[in-house]
N, CA, C and O of each residue as an XYZ file, in Angstrom:
756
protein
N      10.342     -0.904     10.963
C       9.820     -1.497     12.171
C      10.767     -1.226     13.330
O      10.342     -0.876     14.431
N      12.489     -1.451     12.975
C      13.207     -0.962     14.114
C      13.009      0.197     14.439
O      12.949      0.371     15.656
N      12.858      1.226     13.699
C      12.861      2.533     13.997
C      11.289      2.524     15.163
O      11.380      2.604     16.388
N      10.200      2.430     14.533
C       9.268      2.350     15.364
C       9.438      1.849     16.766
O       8.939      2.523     17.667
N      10.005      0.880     17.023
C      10.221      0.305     17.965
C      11.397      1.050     19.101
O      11.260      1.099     20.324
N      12.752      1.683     18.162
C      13.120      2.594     18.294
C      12.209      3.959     19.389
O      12.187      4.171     20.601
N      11.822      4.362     18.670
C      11.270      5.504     18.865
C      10.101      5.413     20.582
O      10.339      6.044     21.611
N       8.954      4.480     20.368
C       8.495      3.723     21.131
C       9.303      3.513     22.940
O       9.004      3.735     24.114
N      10.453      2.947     22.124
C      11.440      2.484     23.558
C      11.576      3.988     24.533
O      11.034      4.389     25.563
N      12.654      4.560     23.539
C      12.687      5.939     23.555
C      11.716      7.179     24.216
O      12.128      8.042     24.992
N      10.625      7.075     23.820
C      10.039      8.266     24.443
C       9.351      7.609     25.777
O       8.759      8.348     26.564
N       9.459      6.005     26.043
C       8.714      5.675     27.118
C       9.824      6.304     28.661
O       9.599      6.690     29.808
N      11.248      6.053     27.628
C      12.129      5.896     29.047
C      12.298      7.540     28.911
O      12.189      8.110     29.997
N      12.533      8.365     27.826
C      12.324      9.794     28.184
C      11.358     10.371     28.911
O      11.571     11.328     29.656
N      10.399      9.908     28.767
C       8.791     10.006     30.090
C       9.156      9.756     31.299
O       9.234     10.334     32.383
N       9.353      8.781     30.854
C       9.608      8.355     32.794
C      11.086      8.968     33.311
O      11.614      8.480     34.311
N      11.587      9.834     32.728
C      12.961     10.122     33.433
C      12.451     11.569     34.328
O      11.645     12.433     33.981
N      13.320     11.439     35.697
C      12.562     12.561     36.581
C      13.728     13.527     36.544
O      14.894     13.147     36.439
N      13.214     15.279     36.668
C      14.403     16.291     36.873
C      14.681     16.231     38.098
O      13.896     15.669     38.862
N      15.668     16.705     38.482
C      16.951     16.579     39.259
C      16.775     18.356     39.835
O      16.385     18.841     40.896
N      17.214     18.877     38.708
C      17.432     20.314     38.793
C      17.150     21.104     37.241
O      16.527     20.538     36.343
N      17.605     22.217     37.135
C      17.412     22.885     35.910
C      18.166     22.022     34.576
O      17.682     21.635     33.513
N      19.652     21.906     35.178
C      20.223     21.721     34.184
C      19.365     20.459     33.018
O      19.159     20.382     31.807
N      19.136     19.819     33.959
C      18.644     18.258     33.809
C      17.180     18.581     32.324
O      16.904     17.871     31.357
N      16.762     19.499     32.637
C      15.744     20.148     31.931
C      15.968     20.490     30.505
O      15.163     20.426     29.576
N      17.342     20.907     30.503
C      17.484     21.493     28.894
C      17.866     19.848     28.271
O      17.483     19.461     27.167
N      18.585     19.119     29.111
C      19.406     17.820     28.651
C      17.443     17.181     27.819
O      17.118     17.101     26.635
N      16.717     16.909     28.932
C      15.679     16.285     28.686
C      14.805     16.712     27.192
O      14.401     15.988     26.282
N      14.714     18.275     27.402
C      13.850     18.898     26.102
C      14.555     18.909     24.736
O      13.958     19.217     23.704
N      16.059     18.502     24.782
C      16.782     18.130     23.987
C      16.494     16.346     23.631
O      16.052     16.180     22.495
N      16.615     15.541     24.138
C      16.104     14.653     23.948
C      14.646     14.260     23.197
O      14.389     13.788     22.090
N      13.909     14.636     24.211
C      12.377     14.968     23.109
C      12.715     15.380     21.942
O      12.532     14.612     20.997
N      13.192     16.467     21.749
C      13.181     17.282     20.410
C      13.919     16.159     19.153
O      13.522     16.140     17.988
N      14.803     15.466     19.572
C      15.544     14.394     18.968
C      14.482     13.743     18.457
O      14.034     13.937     17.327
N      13.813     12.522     19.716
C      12.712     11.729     19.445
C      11.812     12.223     18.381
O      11.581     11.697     17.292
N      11.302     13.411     18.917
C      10.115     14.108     17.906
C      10.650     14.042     16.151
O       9.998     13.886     15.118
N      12.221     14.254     16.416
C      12.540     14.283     15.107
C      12.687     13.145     14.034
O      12.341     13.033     12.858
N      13.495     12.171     15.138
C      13.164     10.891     14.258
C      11.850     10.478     13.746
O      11.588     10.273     12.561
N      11.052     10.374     14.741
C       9.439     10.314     14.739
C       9.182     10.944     13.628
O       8.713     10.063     12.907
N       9.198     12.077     12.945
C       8.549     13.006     12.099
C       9.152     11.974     10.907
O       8.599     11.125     10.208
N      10.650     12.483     11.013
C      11.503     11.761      9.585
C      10.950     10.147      9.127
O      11.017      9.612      8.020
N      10.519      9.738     10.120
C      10.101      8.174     10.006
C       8.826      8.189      9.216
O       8.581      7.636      8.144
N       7.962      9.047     10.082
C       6.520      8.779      9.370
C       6.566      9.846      7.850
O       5.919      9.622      6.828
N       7.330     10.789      8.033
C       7.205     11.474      6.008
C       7.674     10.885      5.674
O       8.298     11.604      4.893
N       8.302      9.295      5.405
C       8.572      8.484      4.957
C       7.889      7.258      4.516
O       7.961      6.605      3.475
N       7.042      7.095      5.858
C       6.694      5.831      5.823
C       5.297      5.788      4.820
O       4.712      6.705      4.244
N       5.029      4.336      4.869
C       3.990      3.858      4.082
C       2.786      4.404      4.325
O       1.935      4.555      3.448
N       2.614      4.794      5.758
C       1.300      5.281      6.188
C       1.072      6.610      5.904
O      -0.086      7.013      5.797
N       2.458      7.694      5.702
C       2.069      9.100      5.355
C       1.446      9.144      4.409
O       0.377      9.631      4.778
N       1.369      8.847      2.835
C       0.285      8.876      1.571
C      -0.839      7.792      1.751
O      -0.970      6.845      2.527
N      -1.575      8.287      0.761
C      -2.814      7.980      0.442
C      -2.688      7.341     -1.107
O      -2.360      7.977     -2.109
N      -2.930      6.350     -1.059
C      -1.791      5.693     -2.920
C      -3.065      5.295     -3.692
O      -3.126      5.185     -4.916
N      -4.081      5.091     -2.820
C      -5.384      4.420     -3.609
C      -6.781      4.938     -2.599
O      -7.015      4.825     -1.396
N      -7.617      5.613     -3.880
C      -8.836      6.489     -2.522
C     -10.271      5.460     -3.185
O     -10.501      4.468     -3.877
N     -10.871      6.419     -2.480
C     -12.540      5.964     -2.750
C     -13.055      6.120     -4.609
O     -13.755      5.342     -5.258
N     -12.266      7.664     -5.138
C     -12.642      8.030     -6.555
C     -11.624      7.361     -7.166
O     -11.879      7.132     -8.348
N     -10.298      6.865     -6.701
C      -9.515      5.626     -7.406
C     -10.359      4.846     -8.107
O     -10.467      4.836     -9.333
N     -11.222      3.904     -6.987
C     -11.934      2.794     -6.932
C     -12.925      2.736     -8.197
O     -12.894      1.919     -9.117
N     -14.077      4.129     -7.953
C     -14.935      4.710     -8.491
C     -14.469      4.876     -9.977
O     -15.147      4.211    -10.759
N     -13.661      5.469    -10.431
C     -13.125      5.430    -11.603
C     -12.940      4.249    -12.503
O     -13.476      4.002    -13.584
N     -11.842      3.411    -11.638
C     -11.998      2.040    -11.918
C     -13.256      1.212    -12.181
O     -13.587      1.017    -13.350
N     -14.094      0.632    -11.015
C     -15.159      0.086    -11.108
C     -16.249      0.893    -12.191
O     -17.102      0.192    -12.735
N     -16.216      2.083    -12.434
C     -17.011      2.938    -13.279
C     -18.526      3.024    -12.389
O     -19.643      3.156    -12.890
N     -18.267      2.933    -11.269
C     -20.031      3.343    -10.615
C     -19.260      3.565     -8.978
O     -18.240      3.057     -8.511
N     -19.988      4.287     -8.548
C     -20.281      4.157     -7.411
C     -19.677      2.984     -6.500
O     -19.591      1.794     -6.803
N     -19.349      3.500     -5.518
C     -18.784      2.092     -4.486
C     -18.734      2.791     -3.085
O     -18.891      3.999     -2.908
N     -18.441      1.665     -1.918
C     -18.574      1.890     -0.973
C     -17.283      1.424     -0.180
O     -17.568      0.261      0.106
N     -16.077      1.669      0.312
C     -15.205      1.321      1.472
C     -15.556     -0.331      2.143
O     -16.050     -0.477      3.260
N     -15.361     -0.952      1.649
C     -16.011     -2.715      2.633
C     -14.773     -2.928      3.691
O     -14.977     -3.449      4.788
N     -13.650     -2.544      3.330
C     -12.731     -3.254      4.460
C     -11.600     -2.500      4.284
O     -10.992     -1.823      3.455
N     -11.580     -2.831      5.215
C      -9.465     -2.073      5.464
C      -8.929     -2.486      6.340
O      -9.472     -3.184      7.197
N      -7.170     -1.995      6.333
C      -6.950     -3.025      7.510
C      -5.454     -2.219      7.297
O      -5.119     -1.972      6.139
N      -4.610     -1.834      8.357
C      -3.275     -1.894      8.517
C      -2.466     -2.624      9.576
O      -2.661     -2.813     10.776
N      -1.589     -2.937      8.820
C      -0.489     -3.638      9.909
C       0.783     -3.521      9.775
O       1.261     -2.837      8.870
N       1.735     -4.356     10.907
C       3.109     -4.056     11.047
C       3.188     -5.780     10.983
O       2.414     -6.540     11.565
N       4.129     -6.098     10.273
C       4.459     -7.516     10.744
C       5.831     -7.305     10.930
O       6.302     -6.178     10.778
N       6.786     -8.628     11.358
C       8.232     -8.416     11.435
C       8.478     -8.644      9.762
O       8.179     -9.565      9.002
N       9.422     -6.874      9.508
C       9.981     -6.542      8.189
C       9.024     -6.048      7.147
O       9.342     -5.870      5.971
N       7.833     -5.839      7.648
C       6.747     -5.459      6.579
C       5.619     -4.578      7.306
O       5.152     -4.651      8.443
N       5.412     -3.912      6.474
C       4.043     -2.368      6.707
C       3.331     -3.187      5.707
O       3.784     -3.944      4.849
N       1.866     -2.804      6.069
C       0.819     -3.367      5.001
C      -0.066     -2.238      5.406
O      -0.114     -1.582      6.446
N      -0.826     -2.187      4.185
C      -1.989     -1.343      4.086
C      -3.329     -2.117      3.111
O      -3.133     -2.256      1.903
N      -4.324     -2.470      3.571
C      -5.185     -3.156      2.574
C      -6.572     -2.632      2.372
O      -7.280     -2.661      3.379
N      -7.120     -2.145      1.241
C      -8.551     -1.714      1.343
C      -9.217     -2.928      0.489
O      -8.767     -3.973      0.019
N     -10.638     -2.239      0.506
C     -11.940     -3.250     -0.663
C     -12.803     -2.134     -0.973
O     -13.599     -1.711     -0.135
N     -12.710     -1.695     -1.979
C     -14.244     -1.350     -2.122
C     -14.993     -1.948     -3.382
O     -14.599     -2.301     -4.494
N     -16.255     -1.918     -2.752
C     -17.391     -2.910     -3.272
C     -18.484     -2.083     -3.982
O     -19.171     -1.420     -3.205
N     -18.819     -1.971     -5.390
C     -19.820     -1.105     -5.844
C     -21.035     -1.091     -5.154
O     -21.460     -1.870     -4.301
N     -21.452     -0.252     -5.571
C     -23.042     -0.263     -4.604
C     -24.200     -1.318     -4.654
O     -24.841     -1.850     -3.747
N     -24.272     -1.482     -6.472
C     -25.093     -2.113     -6.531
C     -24.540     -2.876     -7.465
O     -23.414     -2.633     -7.900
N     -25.427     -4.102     -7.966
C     -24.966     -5.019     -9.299
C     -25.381     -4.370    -10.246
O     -26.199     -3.451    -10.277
N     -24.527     -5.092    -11.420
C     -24.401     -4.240    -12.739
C     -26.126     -4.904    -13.354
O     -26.562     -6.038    -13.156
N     -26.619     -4.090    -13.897
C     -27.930     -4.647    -14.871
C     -27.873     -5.353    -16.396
O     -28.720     -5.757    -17.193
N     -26.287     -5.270    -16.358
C     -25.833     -5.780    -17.792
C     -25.260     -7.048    -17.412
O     -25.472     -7.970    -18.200
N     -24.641     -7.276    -16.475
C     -23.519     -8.663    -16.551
C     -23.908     -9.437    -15.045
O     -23.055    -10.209    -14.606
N     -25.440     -9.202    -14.091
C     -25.622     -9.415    -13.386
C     -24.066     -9.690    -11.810
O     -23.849    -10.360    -10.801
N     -23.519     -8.736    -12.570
C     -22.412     -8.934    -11.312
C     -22.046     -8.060    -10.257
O     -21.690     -6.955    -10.666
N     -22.026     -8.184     -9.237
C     -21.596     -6.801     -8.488
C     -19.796     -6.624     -7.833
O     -19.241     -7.269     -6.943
N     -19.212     -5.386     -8.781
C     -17.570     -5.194     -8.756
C     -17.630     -5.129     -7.450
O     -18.535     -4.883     -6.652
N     -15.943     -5.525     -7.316
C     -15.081     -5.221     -6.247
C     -13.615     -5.124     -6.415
O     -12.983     -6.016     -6.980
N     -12.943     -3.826     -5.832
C     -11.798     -3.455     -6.061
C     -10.396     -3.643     -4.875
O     -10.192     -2.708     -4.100
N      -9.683     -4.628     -4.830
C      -9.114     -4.905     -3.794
C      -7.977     -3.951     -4.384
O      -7.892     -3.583     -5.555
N      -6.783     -3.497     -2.911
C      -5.888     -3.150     -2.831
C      -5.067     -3.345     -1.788
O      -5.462     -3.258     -0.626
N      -3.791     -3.639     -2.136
C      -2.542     -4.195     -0.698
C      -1.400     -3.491     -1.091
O      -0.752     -3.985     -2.013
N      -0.962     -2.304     -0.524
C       0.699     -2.514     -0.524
C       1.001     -2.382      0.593
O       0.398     -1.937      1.570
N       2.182     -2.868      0.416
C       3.810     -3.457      1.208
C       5.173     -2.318      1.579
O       5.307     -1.384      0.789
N       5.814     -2.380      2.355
C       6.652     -2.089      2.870
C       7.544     -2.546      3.453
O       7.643     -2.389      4.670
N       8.763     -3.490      2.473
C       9.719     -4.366      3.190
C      10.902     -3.569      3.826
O      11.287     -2.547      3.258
N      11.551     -4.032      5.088
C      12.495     -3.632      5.783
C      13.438     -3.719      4.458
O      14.074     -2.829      3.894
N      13.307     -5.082      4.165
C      15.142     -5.166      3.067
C      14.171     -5.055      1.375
O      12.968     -5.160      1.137
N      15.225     -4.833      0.586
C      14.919     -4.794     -0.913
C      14.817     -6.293     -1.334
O      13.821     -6.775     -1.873
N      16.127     -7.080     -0.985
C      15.466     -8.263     -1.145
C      14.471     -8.789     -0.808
O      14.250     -9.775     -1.510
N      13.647     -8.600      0.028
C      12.764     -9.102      0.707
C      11.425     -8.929     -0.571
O      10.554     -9.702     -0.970
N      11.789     -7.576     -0.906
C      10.035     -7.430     -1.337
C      10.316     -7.502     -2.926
O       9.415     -7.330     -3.747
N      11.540     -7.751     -3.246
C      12.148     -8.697     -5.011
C      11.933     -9.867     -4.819
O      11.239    -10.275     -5.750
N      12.196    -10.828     -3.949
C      11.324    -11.893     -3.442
C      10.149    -12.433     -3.325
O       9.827    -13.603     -3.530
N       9.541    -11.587     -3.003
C       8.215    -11.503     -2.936
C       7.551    -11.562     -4.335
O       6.786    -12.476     -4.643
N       7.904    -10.475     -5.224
C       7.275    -10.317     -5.776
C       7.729    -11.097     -6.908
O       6.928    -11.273     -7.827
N       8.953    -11.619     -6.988
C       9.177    -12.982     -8.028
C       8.233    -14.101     -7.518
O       7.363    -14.625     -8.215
N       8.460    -14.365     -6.417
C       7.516    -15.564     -6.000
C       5.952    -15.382     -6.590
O       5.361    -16.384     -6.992
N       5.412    -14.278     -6.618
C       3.978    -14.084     -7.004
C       4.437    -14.341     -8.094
O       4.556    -15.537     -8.361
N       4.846    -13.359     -9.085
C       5.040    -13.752    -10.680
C       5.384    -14.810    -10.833
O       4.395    -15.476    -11.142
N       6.478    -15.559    -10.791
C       6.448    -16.961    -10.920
C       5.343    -17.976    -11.166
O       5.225    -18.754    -12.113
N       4.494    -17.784    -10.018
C       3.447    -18.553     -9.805
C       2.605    -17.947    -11.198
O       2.814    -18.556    -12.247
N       2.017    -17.211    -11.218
C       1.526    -16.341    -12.323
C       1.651    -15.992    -13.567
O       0.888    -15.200    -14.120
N       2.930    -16.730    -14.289
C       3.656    -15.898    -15.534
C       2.934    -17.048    -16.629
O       2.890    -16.910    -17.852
N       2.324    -18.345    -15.748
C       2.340    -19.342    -17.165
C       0.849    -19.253    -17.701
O       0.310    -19.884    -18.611
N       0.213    -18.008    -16.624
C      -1.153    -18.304    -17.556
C      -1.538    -17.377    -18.278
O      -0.991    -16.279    -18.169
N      -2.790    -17.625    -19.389
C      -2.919    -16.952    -20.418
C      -3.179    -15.294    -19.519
O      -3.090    -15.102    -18.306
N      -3.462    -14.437    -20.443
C      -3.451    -13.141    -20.190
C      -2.193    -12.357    -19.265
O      -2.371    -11.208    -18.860
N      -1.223    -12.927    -19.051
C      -0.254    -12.194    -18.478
C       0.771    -11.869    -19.332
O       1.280    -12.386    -20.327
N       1.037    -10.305    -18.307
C       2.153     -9.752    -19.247
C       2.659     -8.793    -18.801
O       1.920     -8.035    -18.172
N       4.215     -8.412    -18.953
C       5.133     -7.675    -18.046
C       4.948     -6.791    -18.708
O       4.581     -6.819    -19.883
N       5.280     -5.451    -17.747
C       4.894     -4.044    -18.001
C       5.817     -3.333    -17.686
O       6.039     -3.211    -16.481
N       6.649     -2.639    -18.634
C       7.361     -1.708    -18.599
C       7.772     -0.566    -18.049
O       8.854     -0.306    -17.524
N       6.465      0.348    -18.271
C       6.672      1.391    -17.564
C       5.963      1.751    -16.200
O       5.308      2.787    -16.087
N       6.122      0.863    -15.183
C       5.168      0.578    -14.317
C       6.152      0.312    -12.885
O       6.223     -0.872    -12.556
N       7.102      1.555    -11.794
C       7.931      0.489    -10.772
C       9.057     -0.003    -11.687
O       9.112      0.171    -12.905
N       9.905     -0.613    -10.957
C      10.950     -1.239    -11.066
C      10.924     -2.416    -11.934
O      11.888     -2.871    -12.550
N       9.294     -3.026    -11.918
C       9.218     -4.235    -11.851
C       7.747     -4.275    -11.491
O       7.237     -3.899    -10.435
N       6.918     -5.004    -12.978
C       5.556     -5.334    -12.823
C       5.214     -5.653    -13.703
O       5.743     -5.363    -14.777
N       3.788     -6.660    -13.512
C       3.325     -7.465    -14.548
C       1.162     -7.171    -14.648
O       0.586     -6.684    -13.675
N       0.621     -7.449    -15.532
C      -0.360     -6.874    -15.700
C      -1.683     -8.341    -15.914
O      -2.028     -8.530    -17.081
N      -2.187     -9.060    -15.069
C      -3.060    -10.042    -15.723
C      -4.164    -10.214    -15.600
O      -4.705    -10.024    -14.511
N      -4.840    -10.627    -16.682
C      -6.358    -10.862    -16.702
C      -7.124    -11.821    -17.606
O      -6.670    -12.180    -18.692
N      -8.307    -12.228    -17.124
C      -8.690    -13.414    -18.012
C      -9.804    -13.039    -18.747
O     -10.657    -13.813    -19.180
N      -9.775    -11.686    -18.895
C     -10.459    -10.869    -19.953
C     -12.030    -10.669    -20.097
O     -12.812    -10.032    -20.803
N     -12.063    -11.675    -18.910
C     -13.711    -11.934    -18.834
C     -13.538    -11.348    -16.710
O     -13.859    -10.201    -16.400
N     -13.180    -12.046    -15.952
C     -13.769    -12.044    -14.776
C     -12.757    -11.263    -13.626
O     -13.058    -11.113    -12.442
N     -11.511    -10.814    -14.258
C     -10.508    -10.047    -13.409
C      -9.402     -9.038    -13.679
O      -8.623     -9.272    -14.603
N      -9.300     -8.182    -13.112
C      -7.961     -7.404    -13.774
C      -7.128     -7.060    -12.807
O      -7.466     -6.208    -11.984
N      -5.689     -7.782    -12.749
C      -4.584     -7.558    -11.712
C      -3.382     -7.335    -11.980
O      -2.824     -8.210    -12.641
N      -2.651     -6.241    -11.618
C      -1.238     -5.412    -11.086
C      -0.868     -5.617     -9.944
O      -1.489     -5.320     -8.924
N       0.524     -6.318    -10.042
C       1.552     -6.269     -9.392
C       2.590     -5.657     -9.861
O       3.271     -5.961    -10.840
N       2.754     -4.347     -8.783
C       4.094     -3.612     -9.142
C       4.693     -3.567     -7.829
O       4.063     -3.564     -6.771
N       6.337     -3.520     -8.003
C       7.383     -3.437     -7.286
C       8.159     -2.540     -7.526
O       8.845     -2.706     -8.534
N       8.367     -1.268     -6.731
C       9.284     -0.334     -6.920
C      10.048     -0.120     -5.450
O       9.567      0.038     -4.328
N      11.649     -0.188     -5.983
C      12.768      0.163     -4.713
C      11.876     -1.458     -3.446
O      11.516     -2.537     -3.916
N      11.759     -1.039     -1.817
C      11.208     -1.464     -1.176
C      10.414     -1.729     -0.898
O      10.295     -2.503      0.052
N       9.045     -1.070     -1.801
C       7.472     -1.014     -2.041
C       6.921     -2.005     -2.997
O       7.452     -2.291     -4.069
N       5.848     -2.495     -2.548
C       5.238     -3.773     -3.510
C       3.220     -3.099     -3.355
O       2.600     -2.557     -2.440
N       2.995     -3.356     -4.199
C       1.447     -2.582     -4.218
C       0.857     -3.888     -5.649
O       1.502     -4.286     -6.619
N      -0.448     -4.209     -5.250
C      -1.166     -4.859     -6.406
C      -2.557     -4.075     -6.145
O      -2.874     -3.368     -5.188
N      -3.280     -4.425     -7.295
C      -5.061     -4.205     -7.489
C      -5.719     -5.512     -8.082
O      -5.211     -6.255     -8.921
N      -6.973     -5.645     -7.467
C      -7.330     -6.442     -8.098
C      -9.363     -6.488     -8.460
O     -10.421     -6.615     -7.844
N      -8.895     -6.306     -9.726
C     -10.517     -6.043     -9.913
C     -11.309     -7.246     -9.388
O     -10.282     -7.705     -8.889
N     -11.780     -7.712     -9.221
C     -13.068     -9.254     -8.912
C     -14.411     -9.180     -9.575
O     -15.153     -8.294     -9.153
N     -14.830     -9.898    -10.472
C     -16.009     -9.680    -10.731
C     -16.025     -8.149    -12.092
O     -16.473     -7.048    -11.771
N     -15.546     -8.389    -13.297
C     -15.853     -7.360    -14.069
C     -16.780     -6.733    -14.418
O     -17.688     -7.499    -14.098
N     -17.250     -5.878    -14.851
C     -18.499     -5.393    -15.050
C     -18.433     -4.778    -16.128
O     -17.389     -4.503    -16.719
N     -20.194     -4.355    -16.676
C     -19.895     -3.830    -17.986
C     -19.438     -2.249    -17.768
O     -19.423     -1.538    -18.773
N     -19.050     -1.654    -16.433
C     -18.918     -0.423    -16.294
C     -17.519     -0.742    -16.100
O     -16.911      0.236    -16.536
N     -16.664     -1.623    -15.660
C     -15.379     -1.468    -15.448
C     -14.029     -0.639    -16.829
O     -14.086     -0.711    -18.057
N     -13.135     -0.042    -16.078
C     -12.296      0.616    -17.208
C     -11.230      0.133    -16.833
O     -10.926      0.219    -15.643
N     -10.393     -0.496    -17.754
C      -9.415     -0.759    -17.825
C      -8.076     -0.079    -18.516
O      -6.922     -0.507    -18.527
N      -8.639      1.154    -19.101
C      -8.216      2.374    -18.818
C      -8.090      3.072    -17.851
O      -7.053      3.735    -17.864
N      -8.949      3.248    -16.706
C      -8.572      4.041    -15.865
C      -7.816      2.644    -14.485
O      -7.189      2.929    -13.465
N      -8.071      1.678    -14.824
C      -7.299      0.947    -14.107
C      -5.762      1.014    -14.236
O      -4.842      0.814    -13.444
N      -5.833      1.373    -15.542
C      -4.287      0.787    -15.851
C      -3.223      3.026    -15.314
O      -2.168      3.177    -14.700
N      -4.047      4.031    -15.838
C      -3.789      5.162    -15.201
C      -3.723      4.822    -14.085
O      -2.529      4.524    -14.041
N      -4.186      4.587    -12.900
C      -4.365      4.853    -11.428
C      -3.528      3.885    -10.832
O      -3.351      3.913     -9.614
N      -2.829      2.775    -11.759
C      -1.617      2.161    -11.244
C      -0.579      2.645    -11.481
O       0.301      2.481    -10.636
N      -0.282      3.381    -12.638
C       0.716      4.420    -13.088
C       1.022      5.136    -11.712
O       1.937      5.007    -10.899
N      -0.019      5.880    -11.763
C      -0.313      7.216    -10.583
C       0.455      6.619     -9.107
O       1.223      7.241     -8.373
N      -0.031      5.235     -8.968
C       0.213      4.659     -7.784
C       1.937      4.759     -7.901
O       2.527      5.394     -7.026
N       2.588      4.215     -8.830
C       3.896      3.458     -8.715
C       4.566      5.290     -8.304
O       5.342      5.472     -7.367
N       4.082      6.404     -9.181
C       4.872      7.514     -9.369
C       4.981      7.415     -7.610
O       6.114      7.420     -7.128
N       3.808      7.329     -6.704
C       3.792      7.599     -5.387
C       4.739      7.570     -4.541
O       5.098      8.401     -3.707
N       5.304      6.082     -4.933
C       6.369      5.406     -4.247
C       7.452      5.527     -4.135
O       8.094      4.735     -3.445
């Protein structure tokens, strides 16, 4: 977020700075070139350069068809967020239910911040039935479900925090390819 803000400050007052003469010119296009650079280094970094969870993610998961329902990015102070939904097309003809596949990850300024975080969720989470920590998954993650109506991952790797959450199971849902495409996710990070 500093950096953004950084950068932001930066190219407003490099804009508005007026030439003088020649010299003043190389000083300036040197500057830009700086900005541009941080700028670049920031975003092949940041949370927003990949794509960690798509539409055939979803599709795989849910096992039918789905549609994009929501999204949303933001900056808060110390945190990047990224959040989608997608919602199958239609209801299942077997379990009268119609899936939905949520997704959120995170981007904390500090490491503590998003080890924090994500103890605080587990915590809350560890005493009920169907939960269970997962090994090879991030730094740090746990896997729960009530075997009938949900399936949710929370993983934490380095500064990055990412969950899924199925809603509404269906008889098409895989929990095989749920549990791959969180794999896939953590390698991202």
């Amino acid at each position: 977020m500093k950096a953004i803000l950084y950068l932001v400050a930066s190219t407003i007052f490099f804009a508005g700075c007026e030439q003088v003469n020649g010299d003043h010119d190389t000083v300036k296009t040197a500057e830009k070139a700086t900005v541009a650079g941080i700028a670049s280094d920031y975003l092949k970094d940041s949370l927003f350069h990949k794509v960690y969870f798509s539409k055939p993610d979803a599709e795989l998961i849910l096992g039918e068809p789905a549609y994009l329902s929501d999204s949303s990015s933001s900056l808060h102070t110390g945190i990047s967020e990224i959040k989608l939904t997608y919602t199958a097309n239609a209801k299942d003809q077997s379990t009268g239910k119609k899936g939905a596949i949520y997704f959120m990850i995170e981007e904390y300024d500090e490491l503590i911040a998003a080890k924090n975080a994500y103890r605080g969720i587990k915590v809350a989470n560890e005493n009920h039935d169907g939960f269970n920590l997962l090994q090879d998954v991030g730094d740090e993650a746990y896997f729960h479900s009530d075997g009938e109506n949900f399936l949710f991952i929370l993983a934490r790797k380095q500064n990055r925090m990412f969950r899924i959450k199925v809603n509404k199971i269906t008889s098409h849902t895989s929990l095989e390819e749920f549990n791959r495409v969180s794999k896939k996710i953590a390698e991202l990070l």
